[in-house]
C-alpha positions as CSV (number, residue, x, y, z in Angstrom):
1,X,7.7,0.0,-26.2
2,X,5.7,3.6,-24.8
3,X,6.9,4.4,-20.9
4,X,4.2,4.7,-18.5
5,X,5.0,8.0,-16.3
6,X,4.0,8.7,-12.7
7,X,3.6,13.0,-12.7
8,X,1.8,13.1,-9.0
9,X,1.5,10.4,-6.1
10,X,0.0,11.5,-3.2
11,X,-2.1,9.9,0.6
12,X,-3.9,10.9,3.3
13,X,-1.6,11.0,6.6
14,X,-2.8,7.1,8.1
15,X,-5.8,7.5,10.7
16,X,-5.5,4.6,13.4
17,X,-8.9,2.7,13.9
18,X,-11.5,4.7,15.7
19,X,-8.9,7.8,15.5
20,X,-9.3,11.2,13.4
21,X,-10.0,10.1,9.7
22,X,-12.6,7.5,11.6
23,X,-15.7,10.3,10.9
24,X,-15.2,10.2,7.1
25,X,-17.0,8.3,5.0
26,X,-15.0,6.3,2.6
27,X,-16.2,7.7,-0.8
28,X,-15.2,10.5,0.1
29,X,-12.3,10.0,1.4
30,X,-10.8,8.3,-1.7
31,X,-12.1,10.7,-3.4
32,X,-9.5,13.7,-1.9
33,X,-6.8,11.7,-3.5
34,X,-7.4,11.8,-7.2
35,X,-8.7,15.1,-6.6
36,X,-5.2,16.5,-5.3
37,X,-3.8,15.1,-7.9
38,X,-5.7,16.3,-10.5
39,X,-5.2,19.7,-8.7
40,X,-1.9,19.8,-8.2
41,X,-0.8,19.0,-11.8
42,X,-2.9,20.9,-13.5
43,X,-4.4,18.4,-16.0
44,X,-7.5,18.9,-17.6
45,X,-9.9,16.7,-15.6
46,X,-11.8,15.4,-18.9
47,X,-8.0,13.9,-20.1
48,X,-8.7,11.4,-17.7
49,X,-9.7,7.9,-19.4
50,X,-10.0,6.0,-16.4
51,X,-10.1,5.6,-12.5
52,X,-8.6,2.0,-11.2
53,X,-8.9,2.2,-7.4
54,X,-7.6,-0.9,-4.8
55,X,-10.2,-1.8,-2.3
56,X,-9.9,-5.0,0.0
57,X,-13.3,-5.3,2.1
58,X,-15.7,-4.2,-0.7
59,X,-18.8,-4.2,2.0
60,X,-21.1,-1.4,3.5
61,X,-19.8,1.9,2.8
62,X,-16.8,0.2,0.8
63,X,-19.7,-1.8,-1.6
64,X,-21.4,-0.8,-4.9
65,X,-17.9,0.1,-6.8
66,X,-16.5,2.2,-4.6
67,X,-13.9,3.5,-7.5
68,X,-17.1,4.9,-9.2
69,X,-18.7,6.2,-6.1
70,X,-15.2,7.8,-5.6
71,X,-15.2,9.7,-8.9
72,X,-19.0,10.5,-8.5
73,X,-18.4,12.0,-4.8
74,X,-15.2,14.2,-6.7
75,X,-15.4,17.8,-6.7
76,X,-12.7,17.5,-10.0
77,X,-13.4,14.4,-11.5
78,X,-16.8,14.8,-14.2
79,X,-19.3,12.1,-14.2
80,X,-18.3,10.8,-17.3
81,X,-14.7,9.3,-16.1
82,X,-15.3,5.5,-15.7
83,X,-13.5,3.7,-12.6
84,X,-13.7,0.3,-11.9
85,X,-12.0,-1.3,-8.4
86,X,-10.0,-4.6,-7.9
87,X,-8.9,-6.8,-5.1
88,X,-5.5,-8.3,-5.0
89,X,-5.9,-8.1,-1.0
90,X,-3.0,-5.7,0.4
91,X,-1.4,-4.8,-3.3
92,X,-4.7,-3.8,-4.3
93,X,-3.5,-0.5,-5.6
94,X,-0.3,-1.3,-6.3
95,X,-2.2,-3.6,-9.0
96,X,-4.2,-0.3,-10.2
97,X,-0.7,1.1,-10.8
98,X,0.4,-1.9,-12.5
99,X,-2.5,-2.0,-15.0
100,X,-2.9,1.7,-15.3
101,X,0.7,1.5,-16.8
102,X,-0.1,-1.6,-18.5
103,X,-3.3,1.0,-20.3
104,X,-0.8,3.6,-21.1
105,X,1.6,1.2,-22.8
106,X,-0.2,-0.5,-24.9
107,X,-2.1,2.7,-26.3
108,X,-5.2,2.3,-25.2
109,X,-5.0,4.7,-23.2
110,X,-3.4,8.0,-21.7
111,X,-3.7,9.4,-18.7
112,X,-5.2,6.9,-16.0
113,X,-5.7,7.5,-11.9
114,X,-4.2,4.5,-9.6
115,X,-5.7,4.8,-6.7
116,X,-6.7,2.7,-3.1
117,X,-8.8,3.5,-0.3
118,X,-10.0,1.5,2.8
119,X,-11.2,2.3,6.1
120,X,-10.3,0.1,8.4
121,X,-12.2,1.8,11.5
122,X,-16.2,1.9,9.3
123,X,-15.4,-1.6,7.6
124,X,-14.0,-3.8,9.5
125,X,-11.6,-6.1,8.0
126,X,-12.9,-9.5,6.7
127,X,-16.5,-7.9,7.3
128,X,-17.0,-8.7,3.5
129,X,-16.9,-12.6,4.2
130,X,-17.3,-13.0,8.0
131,X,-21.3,-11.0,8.2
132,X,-22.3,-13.5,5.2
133,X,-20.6,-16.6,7.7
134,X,-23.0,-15.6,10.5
135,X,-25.9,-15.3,8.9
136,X,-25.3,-19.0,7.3
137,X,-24.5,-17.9,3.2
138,X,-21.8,-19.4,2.9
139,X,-17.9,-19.8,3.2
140,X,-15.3,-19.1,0.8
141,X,-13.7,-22.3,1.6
142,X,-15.2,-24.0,-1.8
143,X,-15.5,-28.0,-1.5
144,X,-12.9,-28.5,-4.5
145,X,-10.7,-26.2,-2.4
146,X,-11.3,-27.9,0.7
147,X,-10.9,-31.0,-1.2
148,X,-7.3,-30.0,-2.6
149,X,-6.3,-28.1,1.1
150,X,-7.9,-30.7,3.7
151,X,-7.7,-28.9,7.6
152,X,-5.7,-25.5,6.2
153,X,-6.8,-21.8,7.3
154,X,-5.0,-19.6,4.9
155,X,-4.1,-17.3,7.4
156,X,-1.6,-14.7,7.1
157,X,-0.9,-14.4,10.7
158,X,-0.2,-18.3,11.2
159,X,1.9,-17.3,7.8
160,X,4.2,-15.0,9.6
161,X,4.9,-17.1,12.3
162,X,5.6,-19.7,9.8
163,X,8.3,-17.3,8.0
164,X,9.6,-16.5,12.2
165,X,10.2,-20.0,12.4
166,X,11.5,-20.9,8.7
167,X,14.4,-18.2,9.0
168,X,15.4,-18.4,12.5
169,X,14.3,-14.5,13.8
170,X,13.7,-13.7,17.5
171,X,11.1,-12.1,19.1
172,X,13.7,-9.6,19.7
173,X,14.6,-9.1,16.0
174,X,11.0,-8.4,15.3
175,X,11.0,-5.8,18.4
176,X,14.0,-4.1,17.1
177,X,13.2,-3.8,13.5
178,X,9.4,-2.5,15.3
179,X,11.2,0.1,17.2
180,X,13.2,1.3,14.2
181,X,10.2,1.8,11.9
182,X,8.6,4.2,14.4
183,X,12.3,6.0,15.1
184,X,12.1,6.3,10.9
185,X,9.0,7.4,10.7
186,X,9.4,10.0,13.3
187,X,12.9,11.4,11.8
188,X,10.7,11.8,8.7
189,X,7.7,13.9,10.2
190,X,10.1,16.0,12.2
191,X,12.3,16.6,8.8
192,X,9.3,17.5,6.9
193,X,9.8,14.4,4.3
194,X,6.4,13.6,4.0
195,X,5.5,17.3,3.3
196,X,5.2,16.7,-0.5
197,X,3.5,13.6,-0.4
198,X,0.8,14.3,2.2
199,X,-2.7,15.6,1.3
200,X,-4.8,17.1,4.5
201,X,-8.0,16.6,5.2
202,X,-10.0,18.8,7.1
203,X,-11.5,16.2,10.4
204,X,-13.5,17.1,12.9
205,X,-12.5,16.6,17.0
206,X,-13.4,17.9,20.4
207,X,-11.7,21.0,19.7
208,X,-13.3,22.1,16.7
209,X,-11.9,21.3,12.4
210,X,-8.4,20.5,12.3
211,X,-6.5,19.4,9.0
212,X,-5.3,15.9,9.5
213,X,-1.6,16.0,8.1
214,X,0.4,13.3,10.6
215,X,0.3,9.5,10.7
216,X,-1.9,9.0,13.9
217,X,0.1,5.5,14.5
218,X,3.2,6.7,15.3
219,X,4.1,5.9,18.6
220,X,7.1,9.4,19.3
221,X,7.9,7.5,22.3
222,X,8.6,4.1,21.0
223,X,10.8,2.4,23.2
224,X,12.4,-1.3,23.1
225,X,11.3,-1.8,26.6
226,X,7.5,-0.6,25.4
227,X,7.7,-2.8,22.3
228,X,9.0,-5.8,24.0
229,X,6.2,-5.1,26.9
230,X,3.5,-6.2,24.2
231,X,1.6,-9.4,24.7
232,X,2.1,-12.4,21.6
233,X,-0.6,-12.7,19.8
234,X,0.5,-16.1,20.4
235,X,1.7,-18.4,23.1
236,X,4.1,-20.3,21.0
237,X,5.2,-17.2,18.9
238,X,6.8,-14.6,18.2
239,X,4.7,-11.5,17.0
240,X,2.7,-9.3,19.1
241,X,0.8,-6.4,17.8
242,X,3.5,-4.1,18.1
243,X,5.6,-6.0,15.3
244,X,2.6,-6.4,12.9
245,X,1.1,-3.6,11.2
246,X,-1.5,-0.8,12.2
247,X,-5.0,-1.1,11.0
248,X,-5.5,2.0,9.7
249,X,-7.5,4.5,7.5
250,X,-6.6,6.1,4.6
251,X,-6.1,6.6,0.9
252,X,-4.0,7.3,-1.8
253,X,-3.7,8.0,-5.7
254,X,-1.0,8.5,-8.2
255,X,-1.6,10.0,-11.7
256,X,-0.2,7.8,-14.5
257,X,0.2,8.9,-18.6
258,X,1.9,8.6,-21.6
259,X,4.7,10.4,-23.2
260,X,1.6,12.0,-25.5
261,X,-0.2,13.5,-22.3
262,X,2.9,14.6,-21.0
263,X,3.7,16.4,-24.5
264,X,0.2,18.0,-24.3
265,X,-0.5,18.8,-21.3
266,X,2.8,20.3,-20.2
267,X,3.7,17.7,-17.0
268,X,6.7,17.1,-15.4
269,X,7.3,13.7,-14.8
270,X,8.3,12.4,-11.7
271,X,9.4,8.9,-12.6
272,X,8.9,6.0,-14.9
273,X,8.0,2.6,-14.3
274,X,9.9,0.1,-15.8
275,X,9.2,-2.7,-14.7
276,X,5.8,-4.5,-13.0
277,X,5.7,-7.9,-12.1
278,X,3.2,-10.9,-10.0
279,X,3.7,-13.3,-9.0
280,X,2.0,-16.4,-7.0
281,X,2.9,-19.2,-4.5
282,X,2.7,-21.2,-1.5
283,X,-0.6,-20.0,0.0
284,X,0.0,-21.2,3.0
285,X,2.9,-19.7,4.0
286,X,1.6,-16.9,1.9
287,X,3.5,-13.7,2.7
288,X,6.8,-14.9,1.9
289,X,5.9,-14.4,-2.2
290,X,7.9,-10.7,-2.1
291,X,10.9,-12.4,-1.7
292,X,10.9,-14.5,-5.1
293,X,8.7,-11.9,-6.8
294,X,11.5,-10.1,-6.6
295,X,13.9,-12.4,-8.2
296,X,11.9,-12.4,-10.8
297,X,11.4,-8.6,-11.6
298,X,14.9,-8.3,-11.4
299,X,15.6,-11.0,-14.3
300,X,13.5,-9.3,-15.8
301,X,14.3,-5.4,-15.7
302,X,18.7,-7.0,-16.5
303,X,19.3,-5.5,-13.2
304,X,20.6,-6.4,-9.4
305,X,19.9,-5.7,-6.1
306,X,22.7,-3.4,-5.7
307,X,21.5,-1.3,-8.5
308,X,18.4,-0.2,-6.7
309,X,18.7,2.7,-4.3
310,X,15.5,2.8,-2.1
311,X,13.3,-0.3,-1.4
312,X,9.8,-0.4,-0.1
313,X,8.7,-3.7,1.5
314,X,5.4,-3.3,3.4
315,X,5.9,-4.5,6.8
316,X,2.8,-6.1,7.2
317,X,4.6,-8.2,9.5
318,X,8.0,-7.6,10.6
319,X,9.3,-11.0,9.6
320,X,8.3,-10.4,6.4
321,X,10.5,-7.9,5.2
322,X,13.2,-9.3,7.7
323,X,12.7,-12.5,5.3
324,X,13.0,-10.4,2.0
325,X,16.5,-8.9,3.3
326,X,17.9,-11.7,4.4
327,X,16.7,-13.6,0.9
328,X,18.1,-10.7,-1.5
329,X,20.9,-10.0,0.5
330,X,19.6,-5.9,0.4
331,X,21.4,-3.2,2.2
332,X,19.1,-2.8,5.6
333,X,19.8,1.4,5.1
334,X,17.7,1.7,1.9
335,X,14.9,-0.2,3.1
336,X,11.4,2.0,4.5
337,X,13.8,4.9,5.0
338,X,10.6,6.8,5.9
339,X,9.3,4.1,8.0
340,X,6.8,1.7,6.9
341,X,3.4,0.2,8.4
342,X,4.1,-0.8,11.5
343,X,4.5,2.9,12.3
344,X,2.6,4.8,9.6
345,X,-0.2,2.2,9.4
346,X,-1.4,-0.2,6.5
347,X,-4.6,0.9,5.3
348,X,-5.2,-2.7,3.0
349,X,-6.4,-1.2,-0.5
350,X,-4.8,2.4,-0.6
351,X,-1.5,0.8,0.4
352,X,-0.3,0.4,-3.1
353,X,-0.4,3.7,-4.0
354,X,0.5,4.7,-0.4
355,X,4.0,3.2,-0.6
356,X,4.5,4.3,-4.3
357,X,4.0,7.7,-2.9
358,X,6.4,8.0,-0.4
359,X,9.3,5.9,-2.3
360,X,8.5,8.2,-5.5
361,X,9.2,11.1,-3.1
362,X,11.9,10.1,-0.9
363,X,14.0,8.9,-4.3
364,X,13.5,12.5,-5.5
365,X,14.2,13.8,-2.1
366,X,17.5,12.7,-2.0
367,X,18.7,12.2,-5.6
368,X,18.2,9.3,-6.3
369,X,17.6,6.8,-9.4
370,X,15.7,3.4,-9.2
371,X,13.2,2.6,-6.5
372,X,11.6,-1.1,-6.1
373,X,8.0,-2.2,-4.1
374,X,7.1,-4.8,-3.6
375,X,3.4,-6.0,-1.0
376,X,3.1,-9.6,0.3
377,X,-0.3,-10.4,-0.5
378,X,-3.2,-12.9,1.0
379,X,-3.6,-16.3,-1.2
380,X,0.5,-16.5,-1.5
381,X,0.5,-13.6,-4.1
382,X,2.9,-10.3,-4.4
383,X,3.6,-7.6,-6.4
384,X,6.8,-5.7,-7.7
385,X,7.5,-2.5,-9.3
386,X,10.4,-1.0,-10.4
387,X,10.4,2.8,-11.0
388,X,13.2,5.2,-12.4
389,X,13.3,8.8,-10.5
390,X,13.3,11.8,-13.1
């Protein structure tokens, strides 16, 4: 069967809501991704077949195909590459990954842009559905589907606390794994690890243009005394804000092809995916998917847990990943070893291609072999991907 190379990943630092990427509009901020990408390798823009970009709230400055917008708004990109967008809620663009390898395996195509954006701060989460709810067009709530789930509110915060409660954690094991994706993700910008993977992008503030280069969520003095401090977003729970993930602004891309392109347009390969699996479940409970998702890529690819090296879970709760270790039985020390988005932010669509980034990176970083990802996902659904490092 062809292998689907990744040759460049790359994201915007994170910008917290109403922080320093909050002044960009959204086209063009996805469209510094694929750009840089295209830029950094070299490739003939015109080799490009297609543009596959996550996007979660596809309203106001996120609406009309905002993959296509994205390409149009490129400086690199000509008018004639096609892009479409998808939703698959947080693993948006870790979907555009999957079927931009999917393209270059079967043939059809070879050289194919993943890419996510969303900002969080100019569309508001949820806006897509919530404006039309106001003004009286309608619910998503079907009457078949109200019908089949009679008084439920697929929620994935009242599915987090459902996973607290399921597998035993304490508000003080979601505080400590908190604090400990902040302490990783500052070790990481003070090392220089996200050097490689980072993109700028030029902001404006009160003190005149500044290139935007660090996550704007990280808390540098993080403390468990701060984190504990934080009021539940619940009275009978056990997440607060500080254990849940950043909203956040960003986006992110990474550049997949075939063996062909590589041949003929002289690119070094970074790694190859070999494996990509979805899967779907309770919806209710919703975010704990990742956890036999992964079972299942695994089966699939022959291999175990022990032979991965590096593991990103995105920590869109911290119960979740919690969950997914204690499930597979993974070591704790190759999981977000550069933090994850309770520190760097989760910036829905571009997250995808956000995490691939950074576990493509930190794999190479430190000489490593076989990465996995894997995104809980609204409606009980999660992705997996299995790289290779080259």
């Amino acid at each position: 069967m062809p292998t689907a190379y990744i040759v460049d990943a790359v994201r915007t630092a994170g910008g917290r809501r109403g922080g320093r990427l909050a002044g960009v509009h959204p086209v063009d901020l996805l469209s510094k991704s694929p750009d840089t990408g295209v830029e950094r390798r070299g490739i003939d823009p015109n080799a490009i077949d297609d543009v596959i970009t996550g996007c979660v709230t596809q309203a106001g400055e996120q609406a009309m195909q905002v993959g296509r917008m994205g390409v149009l708004a490129s400086k690199n990109l000509p008018d004639s590459t096609p892009a479409v967008t998808i939703d698959r809620q947080c693993g948006s663009s870790q979907q555009a990954i999957q079927f931009a390898a999917q393209a270059v395996m079967s043939g059809t195509q070879d050289a194919v842009i993943a890419s996510g954006v969303e900002s969080m701060s100019r569309v508001p989460m949820g806006s897509n559905a919530m404006f039309h709810m106001k003004e009286g067009l309608g619910h998503y709530m079907s009457p078949q589907l109200q019908e089949k789930y009679p008084g439920i509110q697929f929620s994935q915060f009242m599915g987090a606390e459902m996973i607290v409660k399921k597998h035993g954690f304490t508000k003080e094991d979601l505080d400590r794994f908190a604090l400990a994706s902040h302490e990783k993700a500052i070790a990481a910008t003070n090392s220089g690890a996200f050097e490689n993977e980072v993109l700028p992008v030029e902001v404006e503030t009160p003190e005149g243009d500044q290139m935007h280069t660090v996550d704007e969520g990280i808390r540098f003095d993080a403390s468990l005394e701060g984190i504990a401090g934080v009021k539940l977003l619940s009275e009978d729970g056990a997440i607060t804000a500080a254990s849940s993930s950043q909203i956040c602004d960003g986006s992110s891309a990474a550049l997949i092809v075939s063996e062909e392109a590589l041949k003929r347009h002289n690119l070094a390969p970074m790694a190859r995916i070999i494996n990509r699996t979805v899967t779907a479940g309770d919806p209710v409970i919703m975010l704990e998917e990742p956890l036999f998702a992964t079972d299942r890529a695994l089966e699939r690819a022959g291999m175990k847990m022990d032979d991965i090296d590096l593991y990103e879970v995105n920590e869109a709760f911290a119960p979740v990943p919690l969950a997914w270790l204690k499930h597979t039985g993974a070591d704790p020390d190759k999981l977000n070893v550069n933090g994850g988005a309770i520190a760097l932010g989760h910036p829905l669509g571009a997250s995808g291609t956000k995490l691939m980034s950074t576990l493509v990176h930190a794999l190479k970083a430190r000489g490593k072999k076989y990465g996995l990802q894997t995104m809980c996902e609204g409606g009980g659904v999660a992705n997996v991907s299995i790289i290779e490092a080259l």
